[in-house]
OpenMM code with the backbone's topology and positions (N, CA, C; nanometers):
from openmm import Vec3, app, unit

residues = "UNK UNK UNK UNK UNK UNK UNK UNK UNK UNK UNK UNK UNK UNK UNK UNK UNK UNK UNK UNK UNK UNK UNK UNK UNK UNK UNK UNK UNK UNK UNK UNK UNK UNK UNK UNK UNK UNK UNK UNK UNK UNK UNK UNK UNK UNK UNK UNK UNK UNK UNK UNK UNK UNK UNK UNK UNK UNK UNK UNK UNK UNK UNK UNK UNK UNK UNK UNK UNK UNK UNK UNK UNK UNK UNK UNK UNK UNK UNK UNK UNK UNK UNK UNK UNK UNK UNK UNK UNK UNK UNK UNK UNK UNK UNK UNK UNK UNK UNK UNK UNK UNK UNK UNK UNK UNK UNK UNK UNK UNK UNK UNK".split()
positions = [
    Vec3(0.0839, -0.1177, 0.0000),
    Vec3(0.0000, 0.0000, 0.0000),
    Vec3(0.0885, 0.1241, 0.0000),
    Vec3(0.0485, 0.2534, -0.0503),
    Vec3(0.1026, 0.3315, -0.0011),
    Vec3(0.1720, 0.3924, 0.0993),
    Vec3(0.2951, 0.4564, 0.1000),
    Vec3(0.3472, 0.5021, 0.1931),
    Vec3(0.2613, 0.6370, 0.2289),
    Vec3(0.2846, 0.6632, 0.4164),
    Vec3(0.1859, 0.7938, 0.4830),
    Vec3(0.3254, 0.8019, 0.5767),
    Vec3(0.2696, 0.9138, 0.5793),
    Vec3(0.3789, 0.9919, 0.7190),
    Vec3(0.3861, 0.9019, 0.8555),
    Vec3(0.4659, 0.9054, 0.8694),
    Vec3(0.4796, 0.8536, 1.0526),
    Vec3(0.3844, 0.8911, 1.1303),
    Vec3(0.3288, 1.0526, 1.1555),
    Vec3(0.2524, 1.0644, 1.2444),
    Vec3(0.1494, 1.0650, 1.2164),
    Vec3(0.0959, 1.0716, 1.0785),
    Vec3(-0.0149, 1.0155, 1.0500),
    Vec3(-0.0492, 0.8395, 1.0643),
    Vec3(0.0447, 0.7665, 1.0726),
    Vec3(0.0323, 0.6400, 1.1102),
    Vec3(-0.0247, 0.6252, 1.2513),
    Vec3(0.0679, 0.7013, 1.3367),
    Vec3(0.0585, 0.6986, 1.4875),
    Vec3(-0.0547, 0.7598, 1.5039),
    Vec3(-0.0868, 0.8368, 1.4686),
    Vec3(-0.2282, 0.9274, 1.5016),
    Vec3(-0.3473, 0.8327, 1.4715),
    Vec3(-0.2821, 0.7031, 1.3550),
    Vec3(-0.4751, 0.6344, 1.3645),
    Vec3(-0.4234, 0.4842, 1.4449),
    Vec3(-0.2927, 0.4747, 1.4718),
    Vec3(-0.2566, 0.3878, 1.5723),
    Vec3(-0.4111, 0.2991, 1.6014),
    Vec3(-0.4508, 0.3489, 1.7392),
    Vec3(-0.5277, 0.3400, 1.8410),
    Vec3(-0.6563, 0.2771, 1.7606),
    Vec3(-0.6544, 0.3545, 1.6671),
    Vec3(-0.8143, 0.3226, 1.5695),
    Vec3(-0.8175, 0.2508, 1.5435),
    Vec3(-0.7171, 0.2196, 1.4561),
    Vec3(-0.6688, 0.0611, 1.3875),
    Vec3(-0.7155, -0.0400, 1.4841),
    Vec3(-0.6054, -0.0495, 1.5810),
    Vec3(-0.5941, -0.1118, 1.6645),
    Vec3(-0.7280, -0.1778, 1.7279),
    Vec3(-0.8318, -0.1020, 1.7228),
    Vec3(-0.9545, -0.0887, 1.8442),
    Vec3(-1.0661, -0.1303, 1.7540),
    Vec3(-1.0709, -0.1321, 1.5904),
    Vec3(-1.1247, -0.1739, 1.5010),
    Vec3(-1.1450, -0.3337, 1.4777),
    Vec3(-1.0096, -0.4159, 1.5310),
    Vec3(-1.0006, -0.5271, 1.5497),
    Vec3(-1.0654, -0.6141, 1.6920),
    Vec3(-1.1151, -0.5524, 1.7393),
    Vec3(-1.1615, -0.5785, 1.9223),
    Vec3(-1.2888, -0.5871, 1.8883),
    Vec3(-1.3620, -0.7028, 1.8761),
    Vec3(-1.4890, -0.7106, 1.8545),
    Vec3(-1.5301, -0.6223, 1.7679),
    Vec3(-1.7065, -0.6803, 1.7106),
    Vec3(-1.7660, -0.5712, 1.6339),
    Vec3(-1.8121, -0.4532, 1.7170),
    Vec3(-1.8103, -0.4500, 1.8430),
    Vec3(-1.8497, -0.3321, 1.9158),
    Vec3(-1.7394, -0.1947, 1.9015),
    Vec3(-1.5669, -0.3285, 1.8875),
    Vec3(-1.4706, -0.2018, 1.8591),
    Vec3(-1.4813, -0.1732, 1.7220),
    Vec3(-1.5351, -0.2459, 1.6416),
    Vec3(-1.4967, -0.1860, 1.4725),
    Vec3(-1.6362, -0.0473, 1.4542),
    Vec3(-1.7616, -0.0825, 1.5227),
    Vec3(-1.8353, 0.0300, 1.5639),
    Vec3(-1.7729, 0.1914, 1.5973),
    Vec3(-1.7304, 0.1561, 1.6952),
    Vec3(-1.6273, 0.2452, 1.8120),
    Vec3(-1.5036, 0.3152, 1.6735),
    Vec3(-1.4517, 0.2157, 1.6584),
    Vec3(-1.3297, 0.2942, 1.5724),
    Vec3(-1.3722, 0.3559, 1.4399),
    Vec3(-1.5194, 0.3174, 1.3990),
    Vec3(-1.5369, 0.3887, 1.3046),
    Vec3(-1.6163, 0.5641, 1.3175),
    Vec3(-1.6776, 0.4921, 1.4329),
    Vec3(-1.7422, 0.6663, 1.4988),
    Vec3(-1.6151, 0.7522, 1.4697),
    Vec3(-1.5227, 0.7092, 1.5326),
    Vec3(-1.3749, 0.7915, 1.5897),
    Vec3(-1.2915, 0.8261, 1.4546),
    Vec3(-1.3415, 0.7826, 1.3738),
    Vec3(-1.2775, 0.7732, 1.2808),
    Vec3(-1.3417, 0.9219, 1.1824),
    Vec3(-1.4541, 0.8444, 1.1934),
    Vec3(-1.5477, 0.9843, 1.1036),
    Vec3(-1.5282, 1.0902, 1.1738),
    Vec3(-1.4761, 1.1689, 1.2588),
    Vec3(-1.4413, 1.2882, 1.3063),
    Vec3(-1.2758, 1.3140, 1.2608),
    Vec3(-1.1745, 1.2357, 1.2544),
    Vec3(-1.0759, 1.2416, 1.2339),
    Vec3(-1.0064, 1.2123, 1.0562),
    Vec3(-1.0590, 1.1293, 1.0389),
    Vec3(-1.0354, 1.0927, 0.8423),
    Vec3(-0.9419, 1.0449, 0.8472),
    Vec3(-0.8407, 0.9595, 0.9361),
    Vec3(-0.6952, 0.9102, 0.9199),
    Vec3(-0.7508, 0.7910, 0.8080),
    Vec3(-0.6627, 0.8085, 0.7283),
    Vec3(-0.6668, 0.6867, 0.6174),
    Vec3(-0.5996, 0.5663, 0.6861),
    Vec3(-0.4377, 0.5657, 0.7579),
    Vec3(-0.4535, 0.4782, 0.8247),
    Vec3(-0.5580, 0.3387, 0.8598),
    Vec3(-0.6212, 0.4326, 0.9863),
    Vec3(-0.7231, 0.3818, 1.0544),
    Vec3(-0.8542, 0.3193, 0.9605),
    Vec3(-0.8623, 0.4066, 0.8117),
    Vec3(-0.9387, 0.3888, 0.7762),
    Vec3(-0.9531, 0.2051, 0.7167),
    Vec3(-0.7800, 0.2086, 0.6230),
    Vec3(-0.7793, 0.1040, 0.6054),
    Vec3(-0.7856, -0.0025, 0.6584),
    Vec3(-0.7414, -0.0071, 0.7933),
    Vec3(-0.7262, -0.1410, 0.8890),
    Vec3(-0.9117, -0.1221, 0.9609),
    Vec3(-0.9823, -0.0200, 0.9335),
    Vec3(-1.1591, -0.0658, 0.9556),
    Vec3(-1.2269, -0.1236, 0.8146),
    Vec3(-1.1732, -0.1336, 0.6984),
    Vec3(-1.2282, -0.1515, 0.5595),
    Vec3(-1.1629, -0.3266, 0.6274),
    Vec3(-1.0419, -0.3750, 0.6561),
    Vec3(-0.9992, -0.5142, 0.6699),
    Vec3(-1.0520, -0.5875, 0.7878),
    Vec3(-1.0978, -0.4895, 0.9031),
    Vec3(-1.1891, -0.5711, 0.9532),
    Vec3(-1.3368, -0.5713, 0.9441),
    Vec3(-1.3785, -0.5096, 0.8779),
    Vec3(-1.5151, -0.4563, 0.8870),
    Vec3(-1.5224, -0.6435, 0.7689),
    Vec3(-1.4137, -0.6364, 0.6912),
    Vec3(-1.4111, -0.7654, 0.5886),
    Vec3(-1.4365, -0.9051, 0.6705),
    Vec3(-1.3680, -0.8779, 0.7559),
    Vec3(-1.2976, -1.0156, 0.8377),
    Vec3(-1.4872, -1.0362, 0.9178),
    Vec3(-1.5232, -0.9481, 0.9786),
    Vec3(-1.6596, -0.9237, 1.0865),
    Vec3(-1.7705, -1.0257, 0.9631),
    Vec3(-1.7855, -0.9492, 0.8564),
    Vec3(-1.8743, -1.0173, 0.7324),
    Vec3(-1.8275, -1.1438, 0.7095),
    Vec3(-1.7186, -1.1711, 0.6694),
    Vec3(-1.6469, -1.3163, 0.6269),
    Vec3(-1.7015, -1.4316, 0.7170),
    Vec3(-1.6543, -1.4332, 0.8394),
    Vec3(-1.7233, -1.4821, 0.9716),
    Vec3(-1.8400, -1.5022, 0.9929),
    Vec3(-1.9179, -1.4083, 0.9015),
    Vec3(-2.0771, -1.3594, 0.9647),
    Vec3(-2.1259, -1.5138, 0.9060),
    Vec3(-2.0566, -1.5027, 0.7562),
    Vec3(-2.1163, -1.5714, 0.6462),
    Vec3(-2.0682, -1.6926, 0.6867),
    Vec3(-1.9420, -1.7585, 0.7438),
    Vec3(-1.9076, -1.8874, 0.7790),
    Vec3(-2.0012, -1.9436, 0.8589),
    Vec3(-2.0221, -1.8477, 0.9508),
    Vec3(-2.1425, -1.9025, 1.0443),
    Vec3(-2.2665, -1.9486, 0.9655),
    Vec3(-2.3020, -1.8825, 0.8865),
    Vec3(-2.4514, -1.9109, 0.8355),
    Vec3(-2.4267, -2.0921, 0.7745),
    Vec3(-2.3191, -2.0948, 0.6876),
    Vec3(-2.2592, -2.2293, 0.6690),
    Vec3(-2.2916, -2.3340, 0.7636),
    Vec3(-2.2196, -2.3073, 0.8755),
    Vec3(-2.2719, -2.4215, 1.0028),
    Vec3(-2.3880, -2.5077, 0.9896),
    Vec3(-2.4949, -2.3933, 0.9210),
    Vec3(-2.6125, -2.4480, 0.9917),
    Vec3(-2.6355, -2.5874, 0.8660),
    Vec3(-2.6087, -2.5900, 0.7500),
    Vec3(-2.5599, -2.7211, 0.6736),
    Vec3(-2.5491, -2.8181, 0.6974),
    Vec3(-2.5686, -2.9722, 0.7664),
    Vec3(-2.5173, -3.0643, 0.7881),
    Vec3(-2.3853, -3.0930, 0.7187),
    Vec3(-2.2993, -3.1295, 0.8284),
    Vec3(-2.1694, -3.2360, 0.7479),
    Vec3(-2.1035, -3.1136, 0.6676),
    Vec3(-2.1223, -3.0949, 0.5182),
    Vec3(-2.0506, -3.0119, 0.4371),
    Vec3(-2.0266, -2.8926, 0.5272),
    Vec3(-2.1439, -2.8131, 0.5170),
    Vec3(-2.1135, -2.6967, 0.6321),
    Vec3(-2.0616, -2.6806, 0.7436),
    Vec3(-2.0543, -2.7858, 0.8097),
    Vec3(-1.9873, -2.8139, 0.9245),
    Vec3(-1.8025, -2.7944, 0.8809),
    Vec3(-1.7786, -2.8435, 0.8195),
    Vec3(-1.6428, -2.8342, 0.7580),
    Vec3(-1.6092, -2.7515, 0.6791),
    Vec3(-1.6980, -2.6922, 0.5964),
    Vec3(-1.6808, -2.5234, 0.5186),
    Vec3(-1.6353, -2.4523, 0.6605),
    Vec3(-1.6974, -2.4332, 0.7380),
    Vec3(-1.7207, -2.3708, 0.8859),
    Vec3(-1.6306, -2.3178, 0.9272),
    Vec3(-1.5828, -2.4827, 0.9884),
    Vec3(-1.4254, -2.5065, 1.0962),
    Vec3(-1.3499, -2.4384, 0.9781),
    Vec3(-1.3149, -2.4432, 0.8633),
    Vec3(-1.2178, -2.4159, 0.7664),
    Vec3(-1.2354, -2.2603, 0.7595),
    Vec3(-1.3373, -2.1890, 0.7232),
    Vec3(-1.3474, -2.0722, 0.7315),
    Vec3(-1.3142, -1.9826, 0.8803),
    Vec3(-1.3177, -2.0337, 0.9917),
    Vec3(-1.3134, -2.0295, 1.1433),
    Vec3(-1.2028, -1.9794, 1.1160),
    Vec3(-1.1079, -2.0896, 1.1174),
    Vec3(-0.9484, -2.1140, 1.1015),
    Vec3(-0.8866, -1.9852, 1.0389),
    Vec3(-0.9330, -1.9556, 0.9550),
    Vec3(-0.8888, -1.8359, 0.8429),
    Vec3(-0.8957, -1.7350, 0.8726),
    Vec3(-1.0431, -1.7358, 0.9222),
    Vec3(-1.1074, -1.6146, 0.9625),
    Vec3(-0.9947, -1.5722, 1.1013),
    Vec3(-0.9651, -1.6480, 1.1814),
    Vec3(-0.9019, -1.5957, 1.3066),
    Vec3(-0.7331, -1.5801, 1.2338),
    Vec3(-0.6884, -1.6439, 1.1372),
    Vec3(-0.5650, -1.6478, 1.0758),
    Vec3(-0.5771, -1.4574, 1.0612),
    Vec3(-0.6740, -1.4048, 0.9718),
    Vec3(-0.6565, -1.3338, 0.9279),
    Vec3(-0.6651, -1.1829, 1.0092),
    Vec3(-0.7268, -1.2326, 1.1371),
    Vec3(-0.7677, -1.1550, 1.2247),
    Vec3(-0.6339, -1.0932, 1.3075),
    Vec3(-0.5503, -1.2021, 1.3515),
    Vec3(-0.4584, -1.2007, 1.4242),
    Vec3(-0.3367, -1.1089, 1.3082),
    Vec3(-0.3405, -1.1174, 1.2074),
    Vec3(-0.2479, -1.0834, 1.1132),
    Vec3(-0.3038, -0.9007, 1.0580),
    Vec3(-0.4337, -0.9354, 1.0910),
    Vec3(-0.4714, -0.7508, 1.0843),
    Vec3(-0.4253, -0.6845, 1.1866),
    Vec3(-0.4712, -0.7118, 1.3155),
    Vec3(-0.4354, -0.6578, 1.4520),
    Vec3(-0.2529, -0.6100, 1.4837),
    Vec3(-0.2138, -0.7546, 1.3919),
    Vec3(-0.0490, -0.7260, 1.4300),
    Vec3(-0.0111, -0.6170, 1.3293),
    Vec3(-0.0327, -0.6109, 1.2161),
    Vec3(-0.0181, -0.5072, 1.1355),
    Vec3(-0.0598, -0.3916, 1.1610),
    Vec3(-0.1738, -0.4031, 1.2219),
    Vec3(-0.1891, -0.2387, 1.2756),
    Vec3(-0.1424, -0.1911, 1.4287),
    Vec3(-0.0803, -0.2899, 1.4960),
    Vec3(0.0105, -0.2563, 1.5861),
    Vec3(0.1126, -0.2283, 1.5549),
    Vec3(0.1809, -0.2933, 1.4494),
    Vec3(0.3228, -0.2481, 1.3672),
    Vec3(0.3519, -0.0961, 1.2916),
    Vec3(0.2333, -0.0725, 1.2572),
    Vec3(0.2005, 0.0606, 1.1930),
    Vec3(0.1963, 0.0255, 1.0457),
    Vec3(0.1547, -0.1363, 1.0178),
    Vec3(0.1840, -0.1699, 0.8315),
    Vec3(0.0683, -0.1705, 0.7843),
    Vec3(0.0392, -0.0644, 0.7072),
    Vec3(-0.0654, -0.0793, 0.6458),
    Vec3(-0.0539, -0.2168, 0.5139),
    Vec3(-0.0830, -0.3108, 0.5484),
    Vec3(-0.0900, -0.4015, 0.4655),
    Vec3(-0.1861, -0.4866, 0.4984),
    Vec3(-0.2174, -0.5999, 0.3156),
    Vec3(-0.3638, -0.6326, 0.3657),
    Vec3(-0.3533, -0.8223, 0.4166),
    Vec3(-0.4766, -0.8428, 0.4678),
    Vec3(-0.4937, -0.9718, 0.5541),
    Vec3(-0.4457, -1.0714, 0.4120),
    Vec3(-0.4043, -1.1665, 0.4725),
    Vec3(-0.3804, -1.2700, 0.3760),
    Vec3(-0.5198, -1.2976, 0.3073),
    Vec3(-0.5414, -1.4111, 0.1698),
    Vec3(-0.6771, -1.4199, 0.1066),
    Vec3(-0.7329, -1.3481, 0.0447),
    Vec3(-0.8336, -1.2863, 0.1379),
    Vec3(-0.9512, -1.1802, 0.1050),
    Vec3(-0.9034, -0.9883, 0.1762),
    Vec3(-0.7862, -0.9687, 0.1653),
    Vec3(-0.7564, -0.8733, 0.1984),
    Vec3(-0.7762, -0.7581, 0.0858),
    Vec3(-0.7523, -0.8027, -0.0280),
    Vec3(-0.7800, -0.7539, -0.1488),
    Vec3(-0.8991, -0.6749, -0.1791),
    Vec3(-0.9857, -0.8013, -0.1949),
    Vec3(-1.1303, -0.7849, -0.2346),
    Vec3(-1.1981, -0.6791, -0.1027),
    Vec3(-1.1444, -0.6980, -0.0016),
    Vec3(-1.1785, -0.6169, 0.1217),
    Vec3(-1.1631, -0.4573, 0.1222),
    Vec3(-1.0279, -0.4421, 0.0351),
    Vec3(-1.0035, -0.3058, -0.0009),
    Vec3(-1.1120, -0.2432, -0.0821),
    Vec3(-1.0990, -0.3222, -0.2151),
    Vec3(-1.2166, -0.2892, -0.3308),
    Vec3(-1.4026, -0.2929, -0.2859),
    Vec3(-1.4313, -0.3859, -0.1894),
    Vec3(-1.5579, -0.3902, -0.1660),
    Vec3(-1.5927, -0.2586, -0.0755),
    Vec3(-1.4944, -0.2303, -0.0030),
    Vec3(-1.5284, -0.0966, 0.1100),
    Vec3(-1.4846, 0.0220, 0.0957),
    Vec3(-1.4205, 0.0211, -0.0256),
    Vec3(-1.3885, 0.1754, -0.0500),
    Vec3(-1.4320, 0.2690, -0.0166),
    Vec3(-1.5690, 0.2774, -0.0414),
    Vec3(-1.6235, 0.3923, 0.0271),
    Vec3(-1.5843, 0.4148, 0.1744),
    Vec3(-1.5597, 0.3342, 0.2208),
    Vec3(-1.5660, 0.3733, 0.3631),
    Vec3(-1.3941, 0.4609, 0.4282),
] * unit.nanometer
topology = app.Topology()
chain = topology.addChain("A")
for resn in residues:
    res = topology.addResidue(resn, chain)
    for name in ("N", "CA", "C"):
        topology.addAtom(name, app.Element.getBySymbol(name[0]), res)
């Protein structure tokens, strides 16, 4: 992704960060966000706001016998793969995207 200033990194730090903490924090960091405009922050709420949906939809899977059951666990797996790998990146200050569906995550939420 593009390179941003240092203190513009540090300044959406916290956002980032707090975006990944449940959907109550990706709520939270986006309020905080719309007063401030850090792109930062913005990007690491477009990768989880991805990860929150991705999940949403694995779950619905479950309810499937057998196949879904194993779409599920497999999507689970990923889903937390990718979670843990957003969070660390936006503790690092890297704007970079989740393994997989990090991509499509950029392009689907742009607006935001």
């Amino acid at each position: 992704m593009e390179n941003q200033p240092q203190n513009s990194i540090d300044d959406g730090k916290n956002i980032a960060i707090i975006a990944y903490l449940t959907l109550i924090g990706l709520i939270i960091a986006f309020v905080l966000n719309n007063e401030k405009k850090n792109e930062f922050a913005r990007f690491h709420i477009r990768q989880s706001l991805g990860i929150v949906i991705t999940l949403f939809a694995v779950s619905i899977l479950s309810y499937i016998p057998y196949v879904g059951w194993i779409i599920s666990i497999a999507g689970v797996i990923v889903g937390v793969i990718m979670w843990i790998v957003g969070i660390m990146n936006a503790a690092n200050g890297k704007q970079k995207v989740v393994p997989i569906l990090g991509e499509q995550y950029n392009t689907m939420f742009a607006g935001i």
